[in-house]
KEFIBA-518231 format. One record per residue: residue in one letter; z, x, y of N, C-alpha, C in turn. Coordinates in steps of 0.05 Angstrom, whole numbers, plus 5000, padded with zeros to 4 digits. Atoms other than C-alpha are relative to their C-alpha. Layout:
<rs>
AZXYZXYZXY
...
</rs>
This chain:
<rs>
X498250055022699095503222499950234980
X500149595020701396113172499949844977
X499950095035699996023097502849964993
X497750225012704695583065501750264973
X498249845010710395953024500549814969
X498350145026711695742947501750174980
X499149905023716295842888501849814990
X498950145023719695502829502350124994
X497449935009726895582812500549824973
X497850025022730095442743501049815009
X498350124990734694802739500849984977
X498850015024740094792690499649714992
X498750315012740894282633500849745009
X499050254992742393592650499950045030
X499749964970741093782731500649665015
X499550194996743593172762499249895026
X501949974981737693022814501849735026
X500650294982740492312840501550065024
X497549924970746592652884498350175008
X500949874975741893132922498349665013
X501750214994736992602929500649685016
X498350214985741991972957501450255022
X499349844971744292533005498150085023
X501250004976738192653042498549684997
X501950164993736191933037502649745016
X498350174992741491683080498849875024
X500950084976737691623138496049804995
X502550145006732690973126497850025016
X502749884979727691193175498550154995
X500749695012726491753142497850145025
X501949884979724892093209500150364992
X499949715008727192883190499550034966
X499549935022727692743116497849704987
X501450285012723392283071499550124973
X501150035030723992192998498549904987
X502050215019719191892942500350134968
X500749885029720591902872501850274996
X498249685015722692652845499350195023
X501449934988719892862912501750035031
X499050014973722893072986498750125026
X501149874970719493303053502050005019
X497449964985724893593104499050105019
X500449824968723293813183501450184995
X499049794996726494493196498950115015
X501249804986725795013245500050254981
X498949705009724595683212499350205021
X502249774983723496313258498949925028
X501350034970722595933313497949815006
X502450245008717195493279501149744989
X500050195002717594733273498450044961
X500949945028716594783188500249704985
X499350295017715994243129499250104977
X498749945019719294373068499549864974
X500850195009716293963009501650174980
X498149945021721394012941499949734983
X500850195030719293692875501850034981
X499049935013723393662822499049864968
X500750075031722293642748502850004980
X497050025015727893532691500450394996
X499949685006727394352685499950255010
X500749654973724194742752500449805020
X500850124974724294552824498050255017
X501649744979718094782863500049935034
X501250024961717694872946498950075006
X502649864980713094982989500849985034
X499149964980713895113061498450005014
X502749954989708495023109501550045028
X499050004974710295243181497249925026
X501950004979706195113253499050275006
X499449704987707295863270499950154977
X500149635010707196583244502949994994
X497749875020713096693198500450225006
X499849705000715797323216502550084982
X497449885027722897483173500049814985
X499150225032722496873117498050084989
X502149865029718997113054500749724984
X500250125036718196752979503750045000
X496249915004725796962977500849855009
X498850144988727996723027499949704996
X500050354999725496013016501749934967
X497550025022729096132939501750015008
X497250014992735096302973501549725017
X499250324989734895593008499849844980
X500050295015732295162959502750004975
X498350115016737395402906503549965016
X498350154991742095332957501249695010
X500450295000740494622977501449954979
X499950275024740794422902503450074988
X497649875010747494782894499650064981
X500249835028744995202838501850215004
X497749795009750095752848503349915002
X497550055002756395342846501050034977
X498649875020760495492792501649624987
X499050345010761394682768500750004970
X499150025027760994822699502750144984
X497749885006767295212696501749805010
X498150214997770894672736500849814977
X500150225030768694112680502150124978
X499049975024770094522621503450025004
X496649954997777794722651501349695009
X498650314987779393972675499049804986
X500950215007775693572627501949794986
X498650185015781693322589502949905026
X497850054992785493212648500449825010
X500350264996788592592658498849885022
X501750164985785092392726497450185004
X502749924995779592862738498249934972
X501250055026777692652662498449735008
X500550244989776191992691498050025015
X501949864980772992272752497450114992
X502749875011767992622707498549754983
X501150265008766591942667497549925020
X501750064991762691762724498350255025
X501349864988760492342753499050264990
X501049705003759192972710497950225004
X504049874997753893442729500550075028
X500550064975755393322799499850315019
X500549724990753494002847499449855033
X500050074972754293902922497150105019
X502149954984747593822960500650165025
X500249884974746694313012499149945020
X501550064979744094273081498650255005
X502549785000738494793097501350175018
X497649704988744195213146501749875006
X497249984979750395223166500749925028
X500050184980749094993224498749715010
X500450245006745794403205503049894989
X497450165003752394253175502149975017
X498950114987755694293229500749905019
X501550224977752393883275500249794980
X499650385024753393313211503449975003
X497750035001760193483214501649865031
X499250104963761693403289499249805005
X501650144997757492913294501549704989
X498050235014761692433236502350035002
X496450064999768192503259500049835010
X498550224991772691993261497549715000
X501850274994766091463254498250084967
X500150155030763291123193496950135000
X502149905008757391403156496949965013
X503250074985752090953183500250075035
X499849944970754491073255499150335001
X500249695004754491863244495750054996
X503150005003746691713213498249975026
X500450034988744691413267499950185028
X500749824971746391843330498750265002
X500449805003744592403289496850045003
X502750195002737592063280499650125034
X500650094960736891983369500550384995
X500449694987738992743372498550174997
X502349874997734192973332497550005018
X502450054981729392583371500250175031
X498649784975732292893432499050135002
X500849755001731093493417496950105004
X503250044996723893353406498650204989
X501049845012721993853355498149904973
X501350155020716593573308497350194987
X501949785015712093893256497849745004
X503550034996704393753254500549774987
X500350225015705893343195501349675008
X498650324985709892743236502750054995
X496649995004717492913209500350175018
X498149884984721893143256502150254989
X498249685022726093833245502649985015
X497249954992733493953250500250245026
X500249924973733994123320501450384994
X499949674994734995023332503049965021
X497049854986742395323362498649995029
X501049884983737195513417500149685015
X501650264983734294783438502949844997
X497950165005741494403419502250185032
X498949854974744794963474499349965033
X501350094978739494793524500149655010
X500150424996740493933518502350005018
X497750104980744293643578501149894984
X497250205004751593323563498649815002
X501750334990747692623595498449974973
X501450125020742692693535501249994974
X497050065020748692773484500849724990
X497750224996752092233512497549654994
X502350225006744891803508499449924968
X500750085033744691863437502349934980
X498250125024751291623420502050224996
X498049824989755592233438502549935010
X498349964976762792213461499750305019
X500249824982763692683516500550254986
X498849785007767893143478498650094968
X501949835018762493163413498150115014
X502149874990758493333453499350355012
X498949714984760993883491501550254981
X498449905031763694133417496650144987
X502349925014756594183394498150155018
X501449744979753694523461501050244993
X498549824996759094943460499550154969
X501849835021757095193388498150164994
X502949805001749895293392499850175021
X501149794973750895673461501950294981
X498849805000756096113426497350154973
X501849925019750396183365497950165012
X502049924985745596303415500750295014
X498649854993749396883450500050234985
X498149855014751697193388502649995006
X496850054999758896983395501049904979
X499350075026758596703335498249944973
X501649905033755796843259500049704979
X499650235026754396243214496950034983
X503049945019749396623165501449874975
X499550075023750196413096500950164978
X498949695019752497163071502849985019
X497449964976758797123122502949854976
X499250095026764297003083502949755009
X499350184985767196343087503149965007
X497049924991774496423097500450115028
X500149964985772896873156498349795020
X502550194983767596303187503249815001
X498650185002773895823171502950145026
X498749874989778396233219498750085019
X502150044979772596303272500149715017
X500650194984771295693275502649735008
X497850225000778695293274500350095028
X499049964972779095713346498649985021
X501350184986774495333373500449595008
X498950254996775794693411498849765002
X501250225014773294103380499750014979
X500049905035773494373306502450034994
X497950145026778394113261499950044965
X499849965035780294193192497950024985
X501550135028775793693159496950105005
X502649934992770693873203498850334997
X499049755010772094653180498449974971
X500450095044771494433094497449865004
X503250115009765793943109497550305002
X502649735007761894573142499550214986
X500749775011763595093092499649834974
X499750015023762894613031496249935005
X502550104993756094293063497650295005
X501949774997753194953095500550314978
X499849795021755995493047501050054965
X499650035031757695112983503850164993
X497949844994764895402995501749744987
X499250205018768994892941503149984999
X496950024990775795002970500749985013
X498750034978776594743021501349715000
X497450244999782194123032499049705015
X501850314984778293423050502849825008
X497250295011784993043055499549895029
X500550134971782892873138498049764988
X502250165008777492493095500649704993
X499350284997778191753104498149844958
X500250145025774091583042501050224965
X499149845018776392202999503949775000
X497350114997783491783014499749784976
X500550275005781391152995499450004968
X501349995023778191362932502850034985
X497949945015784291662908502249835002
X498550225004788591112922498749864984
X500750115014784190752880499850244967
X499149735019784991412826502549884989
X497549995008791391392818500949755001
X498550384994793090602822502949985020
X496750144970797090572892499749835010
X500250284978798289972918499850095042
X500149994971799390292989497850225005
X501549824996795190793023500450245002
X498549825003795491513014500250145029
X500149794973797492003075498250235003
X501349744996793392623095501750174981
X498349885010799892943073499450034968
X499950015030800792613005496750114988
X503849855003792392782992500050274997
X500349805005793293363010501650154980
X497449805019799493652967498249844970
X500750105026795293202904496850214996
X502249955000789393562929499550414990
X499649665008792094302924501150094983
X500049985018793194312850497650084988
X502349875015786194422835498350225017
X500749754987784794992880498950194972
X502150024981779695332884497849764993
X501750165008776794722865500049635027
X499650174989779094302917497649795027
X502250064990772694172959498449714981
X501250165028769193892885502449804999
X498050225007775093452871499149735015
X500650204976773593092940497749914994
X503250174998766293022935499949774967
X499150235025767992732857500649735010
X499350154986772092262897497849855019
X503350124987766092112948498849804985
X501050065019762691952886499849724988
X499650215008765691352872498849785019
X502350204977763591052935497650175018
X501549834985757491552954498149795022
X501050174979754890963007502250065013
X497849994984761391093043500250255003
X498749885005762291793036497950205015
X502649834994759192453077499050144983
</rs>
């Protein structure tokens, strides 16, 4: 085991802990992720090593620590700042949204019950989009669940007992059959091989410096990647706040309840309500989420 990695990040004013915190505690098992209190432990691979990620938070700092099985060779003290304030979405730019939309007649509302709000990250990009693939077209707890069995799958577990978000490498190597065992259709499945083999390869870049417009144009020419499943992974893995949720079944719903429609809205109509607040259009959605965050990815 290599010496454990720490450091303390800064959290602005009013940091609004409960939305990271109801985002990794969706999964009641808490087999990769387990909260307590102001407190989170997360499996990860870093480097190749099965790692566990412990993140405290206080009304003011957040400190991590990082303990791996293995010899760390490229993650430094940096590097683990460069995740944790990505996790907590400390570099989104939220407080410029608020102050430009606070008087406006529905996002004014929207901020009533949500201000503060900063989009929890996932620890890469390709963790997000294995969450993304994974919840199409199926309801939150279904998506939890198979996601749950694949980790197990995978079979990557730190010393400490949590389980780590399965590696491009080991997700490339899993038979279709053990996919399909955990709650896979054929064709997520073969969507999410077909990813980590191209990651694995080098065929394809999903660092977190890449810039997401070009990842969004990568990855729509790949077959099994879709729109929503496009915006979830650049808003989830790169904090990328413009991208167009309107495929989003409870981003819909919410806003029919927004706007007082009796009927339901279209992708269409969502979307043309949704691309008024560009570049803000990502945030709008998760606002929306918000209202029902038990329903919402």
């Amino acid at each position: 085991m290599s010496n454990p990695l720490s450091v303390t990040v800064s959290l602005p004013n009013g940091f609004q802990s409960e939305y990271f915190f109801g985002f990794h505690r969706r999964d009641k098992c808490s087999l990769a992720e387990r909260v307590e209190g102001n407190a989170i432990e997360k499996g990860l691979v870093i480097d190749g090593q099965p790692s566990l990620l412990s993140l405290t938070l206080t009304d003011s700092h957040a400190t991590a620590t990082l303990h791996s099985d293995g010899q760390l060779t490229s993650f430094y003290d940096e590097s683990l700042k460069t995740l944790v304030t990505g996790m907590l979405g400390l570099s989104q730019a939220t407080d410029s949204f608020e102050a430009e939309y606070m008087v406006h007649p529905d996002i004014s509302r929207l901020l009533k019950h949500s201000a503060g709000l900063r989009i929890p990250q996932t620890t890469s990009p390709f963790e997000a989009i294995v969450w993304a693939i994974t919840g199409q077209l199926i309801s939150v707890e279904a998506a939890v669940s198979i996601r749950r069995r694949l980790i197990q799958a995978a079979g990557i577990q730190h010393s400490s007992g949590l389980w780590c978000q399965p590696s491009p490498q080991r997700l490339a190597a899993l038979p279709i059959s053990e996919y399909r065992a955990c709650g896979f259709s054929n064709a997520k499945a073969q969507t999410i091989q077909r990813v980590s083999e191209m990651i694995t390869l080098g065929d394809l870049s999903l660092s977190i410096d890449d810039d997401p417009q070009d990842v969004e144009k990568t990855l729509l020419a790949i077959k099994g990647v879709g729109p929503w499943t496009v915006s979830y992974t650049l808003l989830r893995g790169f904090g990328w706040l413009d991208g167009s949720l309107q495929g989003d079944v409870a981003v819909r719903k919410s806003l029919q309840r927004l706007l007082g429609s009796e009927e339901p809205l279209s992708q269409k109509e969502t979307q043309q309500w949704l691309a008024q607040f560009a570049p803000w259009r990502a945030l709008v959605a998760a606002h929306l989420w918000a209202m029902e965050s038990d329903k919402a990815y």
